[in-house]
N, C-alpha and C positions, 0 to 999 in steps of 0.2 A: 435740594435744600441742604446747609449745610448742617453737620451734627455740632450739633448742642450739649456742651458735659459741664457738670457742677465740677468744677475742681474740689473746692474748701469753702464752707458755709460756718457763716460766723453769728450766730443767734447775738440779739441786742434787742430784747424786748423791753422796752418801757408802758409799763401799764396806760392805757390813755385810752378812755370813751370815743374819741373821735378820732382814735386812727394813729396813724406814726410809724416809724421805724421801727424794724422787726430782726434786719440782720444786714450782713452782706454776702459778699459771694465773688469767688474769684470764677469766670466762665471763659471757658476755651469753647472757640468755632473751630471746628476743623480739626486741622493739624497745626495750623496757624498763628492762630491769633488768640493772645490770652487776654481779657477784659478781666482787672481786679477794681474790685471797691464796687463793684453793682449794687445797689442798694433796695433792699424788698422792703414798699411801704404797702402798709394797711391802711385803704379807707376809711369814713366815720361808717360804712355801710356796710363792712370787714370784708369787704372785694380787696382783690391787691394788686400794686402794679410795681414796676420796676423803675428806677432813673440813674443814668448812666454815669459813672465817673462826670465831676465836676472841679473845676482847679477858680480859686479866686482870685479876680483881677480886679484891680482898681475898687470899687464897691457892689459888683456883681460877680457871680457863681457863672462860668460858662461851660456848658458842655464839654468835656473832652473827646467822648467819644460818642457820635450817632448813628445810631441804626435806621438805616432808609427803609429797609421792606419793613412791611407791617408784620410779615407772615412771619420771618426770622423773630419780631421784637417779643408777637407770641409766644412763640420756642421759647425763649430765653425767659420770660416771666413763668411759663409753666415750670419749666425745669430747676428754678429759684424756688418757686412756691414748692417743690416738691422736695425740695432736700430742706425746706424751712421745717415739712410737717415731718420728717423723716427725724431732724433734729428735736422734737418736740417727745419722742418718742424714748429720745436714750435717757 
């Protein structure tokens, strides 16, 4: 599997009962590959998940970048949510 590192985590918390945006996160796979602007959202159920860079075209948001394994896309929201709570702390 490839390793998974929080580069720089960007808290943007907006207070909201039903969830939202909570920060971003620049994440390097590997040696590779750097993904900036990941975005950690909170559920209405305060579960959280991650959505990848998005660039706008025409009247829709399209994906810039997709993560095919599920198991990777895991990694990568763990290791966001854990530099979120990390952040939380300073």
């Amino acid at each position: 599997m490839t390793e998974v590192k929080v580069v720089k985590f960007y808290p943007f918390e907006i207070p909201h009962k039903k969830g939202g945006l909570v920060g971003y996160a620049d994440v390097k796979l590997g040696e590779e590959i750097l993904i900036k602007a990941v975005r950690l959202m909170r559920n209405k159920y305060g579960g959280y998940y991650v959505l990848m860079p998005t660039v706008y075209v025409g009247e829709k948001n399209h994906e810039v970048v997709e993560v095919l394994s599920k198991e990777l896309l895991e990694a990568i929201r763990k290791k966001v949510t854990e530099a979120y709570r990390e952040s939380l702390k300073t």
